[in-house]
Every structure is written in structure tokens, then in C-alpha cells.
N, C-alpha and C positions, 0 to 999 in steps of 0.2 A: 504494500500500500504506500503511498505518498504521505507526504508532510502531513502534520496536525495542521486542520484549517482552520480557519478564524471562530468559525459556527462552531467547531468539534471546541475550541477552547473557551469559549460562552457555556458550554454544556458543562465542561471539567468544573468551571465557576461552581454556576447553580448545584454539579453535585455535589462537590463539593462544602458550600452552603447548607445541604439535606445530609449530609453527614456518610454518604454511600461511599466504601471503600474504593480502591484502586482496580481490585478485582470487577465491583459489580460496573466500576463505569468503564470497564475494558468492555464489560457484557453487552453492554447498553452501547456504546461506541464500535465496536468490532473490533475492536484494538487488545493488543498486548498489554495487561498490568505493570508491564516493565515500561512500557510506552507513556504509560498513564504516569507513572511514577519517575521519568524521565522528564516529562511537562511540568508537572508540577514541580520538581527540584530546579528547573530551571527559570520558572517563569513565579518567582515569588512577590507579591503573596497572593494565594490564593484562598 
């Protein structure tokens, strides 16, 4: 898959916000939790 898009990282937000792990917002995104957890360490604060 390509980059995390703009719309994909509004979503890490809000789930973030709801408190849903790395895991369930790979589920919900179709992404890798290592993916998830690569965005969020990069892109603070979320």
C-alpha cells in the first residue's frame, strides 16, 4: 500500500480520541499496527 493519506491520518486522530488501540485502527484502516504505531510516533501529538 502507499503513504498514510491525509483522510487515513484525521481517522488515527479521532481514534485515537475514542481510545481504540493500534491494533483495532490497523483493522478499521487496513493497515499494519506497526504502521499505525509508526504514524503516531512520528507525527506527535496525537
Amino acid at each position: 500500500m502507499s503513504s498514510i493519506t491525509y483522510s487515513e491520518r484525521i481517522k488515527i486522530e479521532t481514534f485515537c480520541e475514542l481510545g481504540l488501540s493500534n491494533i483495532q485502527m490497523g483493522v478499521r484502516l487496513n493497515r499494519s499496527p506497526s504502521t499505525i504505531s509508526y504514524e503516531l510516533s512520528r507525527c506527535q501529538p496525537y
